[in-house]
N, C-alpha and C positions, 0 to 999 in steps of 0.2 A: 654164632653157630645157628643153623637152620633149624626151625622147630614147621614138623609138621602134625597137619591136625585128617584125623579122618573120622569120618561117620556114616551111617546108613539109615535106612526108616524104607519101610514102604506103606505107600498112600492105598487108601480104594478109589482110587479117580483113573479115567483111563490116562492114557502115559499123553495124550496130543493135550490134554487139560494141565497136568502139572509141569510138563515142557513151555507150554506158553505162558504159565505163568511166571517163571522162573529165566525165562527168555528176557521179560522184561527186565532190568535188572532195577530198573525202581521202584520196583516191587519190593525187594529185598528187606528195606526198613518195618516193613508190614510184618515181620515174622520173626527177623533178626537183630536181637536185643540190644547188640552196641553199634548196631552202623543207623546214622542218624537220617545220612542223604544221600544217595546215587542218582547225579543227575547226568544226563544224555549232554556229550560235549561233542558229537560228531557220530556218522554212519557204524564207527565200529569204535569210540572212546568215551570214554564216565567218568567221571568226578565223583570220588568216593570220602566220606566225613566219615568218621567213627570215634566211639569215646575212648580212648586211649588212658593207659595208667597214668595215677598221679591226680587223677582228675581232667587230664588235659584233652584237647579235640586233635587228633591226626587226619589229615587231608591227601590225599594221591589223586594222579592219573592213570586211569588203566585202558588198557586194550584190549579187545576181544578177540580172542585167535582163534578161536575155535567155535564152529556154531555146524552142527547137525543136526536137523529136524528130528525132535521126538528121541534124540538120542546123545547130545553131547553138548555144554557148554563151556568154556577153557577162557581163559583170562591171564593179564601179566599187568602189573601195575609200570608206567612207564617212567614215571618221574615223582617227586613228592615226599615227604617223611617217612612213606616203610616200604619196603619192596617185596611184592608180595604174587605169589600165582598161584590160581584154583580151575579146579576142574568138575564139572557136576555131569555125571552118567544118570541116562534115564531109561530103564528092562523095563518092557512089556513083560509084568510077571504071568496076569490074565488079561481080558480085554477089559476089564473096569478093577485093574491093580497093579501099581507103577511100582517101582523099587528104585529108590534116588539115592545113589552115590555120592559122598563130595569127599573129595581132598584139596587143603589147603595149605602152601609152605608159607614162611616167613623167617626173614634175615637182617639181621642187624635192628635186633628190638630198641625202640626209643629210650635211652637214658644208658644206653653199653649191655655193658655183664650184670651193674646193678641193679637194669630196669627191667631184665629178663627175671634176674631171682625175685624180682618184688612181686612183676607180674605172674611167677608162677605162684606165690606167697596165696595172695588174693584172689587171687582166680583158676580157672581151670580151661582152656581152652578146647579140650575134649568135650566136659562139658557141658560148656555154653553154647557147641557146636550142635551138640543133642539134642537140649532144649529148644534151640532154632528152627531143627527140625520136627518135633515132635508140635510147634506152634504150624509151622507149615502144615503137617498131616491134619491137625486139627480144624485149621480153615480149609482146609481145601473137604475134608470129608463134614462142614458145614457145623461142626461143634461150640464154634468161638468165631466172633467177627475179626476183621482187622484188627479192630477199635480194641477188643478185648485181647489180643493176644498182645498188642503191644503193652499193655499195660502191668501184664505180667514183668515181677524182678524179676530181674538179669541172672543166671546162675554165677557170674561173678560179683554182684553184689549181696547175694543172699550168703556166698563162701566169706567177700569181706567183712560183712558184720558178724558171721559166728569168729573171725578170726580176732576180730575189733572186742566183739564180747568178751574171747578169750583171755586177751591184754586185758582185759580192764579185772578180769576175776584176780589173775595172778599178780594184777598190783593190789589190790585189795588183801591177798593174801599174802603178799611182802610186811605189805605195813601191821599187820595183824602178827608178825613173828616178830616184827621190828620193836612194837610193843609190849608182848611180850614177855623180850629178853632183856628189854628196861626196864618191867615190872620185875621181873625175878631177882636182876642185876642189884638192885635196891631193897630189899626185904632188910637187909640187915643195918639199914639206915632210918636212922628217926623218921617219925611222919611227916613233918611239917615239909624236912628236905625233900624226900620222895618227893611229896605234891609238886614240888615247885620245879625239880627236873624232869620228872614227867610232862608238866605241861611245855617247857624248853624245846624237848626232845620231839612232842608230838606234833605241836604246831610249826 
């Protein structure tokens, strides 16, 4: 099933500054938290890495369909693990205030049905699409270098550890009932036996 993603931001940089920068598409890892590499593979094709669920690296080709000056970038992944096309609009809001658009789809998420529910589990692709951009508006209105925006978590890793946190409280509070209802289960048993099922039961 198709999931798509949208978001917006505007810059205070004039629209020919965040157009060219965004033009490059190797630029993209500079801002954008899970894509590792987009490398130039021809006049209008890129080589795209990103860190994909599971832990794993997904790889594509894509194509650039679309390129207006100061106004429109579009893409389609051509070949590769995910299939995937986006689009980035660029509004002259003032003459030094850009307003940047993206929508992105995707089909056929890596691992079926169950690697979409996991990925929605763990992550949020709204937004981590946000935080992308809100790292973009940042270097570009000169707040944060490169170096520092990449270094910022991922809003899907900072969603997977409160989710990770979360397992871990509610096993702790399993075994904490599990105990107990062995302590209670046993009040009317000698001490000695107590001790020794309890210890059985807990380790």
């Amino acid at each position: 099933m198709p999931q798509r993603v949208e978001g917006s931001i505007e810059i205070e940089a004039p629209v020919e500054r965040v157009y060219g920068y965004w033009e490059n598409l190797e630029n993209l890892p500079s801002f954008m938290s899970n894509v590792e590499e987009v490398r130039s593979t021809g006049p209008d094709t890129t080589r795209w890495r990103v860190k994909g669920p599971f832990g794993r690296t997904l790889e594509w080709e894509a194509r650039t369909t679309q390129r207006e000056r100061n106004r429109a970038i579009a893409w389609n992944s051509v070949e590769g693990q995910v299939e995937t096309s986006g689009q980035v609009r660029f509004i002259e809001v003032t003459p030094n205030r850009t307003r940047v658009e993206v929508r992105m789809n995707y089909w056929d998420p890596p691992g079926g049905r169950a690697g979409e529910v996991f990925s929605r589990v763990v992550s949020d692709p709204k937004r981590q699409l946000e935080q992308d951009l809100r790292n973009l508006k940042d270097m570009l209105e000169g707040r944060v270098s490169a170096e520092e925006a990449r270094r910022r978590p991922a809003a899907a890793t900072v969603q997977s550890g409160t989710v990770a946190g979360l397992g871990a409280v509610l096993v702790l509070l399993g075994a904490a009932l599990v105990l107990f209802l062995v302590l209670r289960g046993d009040d009317k048993k000698p001490k000695e036996e107590r001790r020794f099922r309890i210890i059985l039961e807990f380790f």
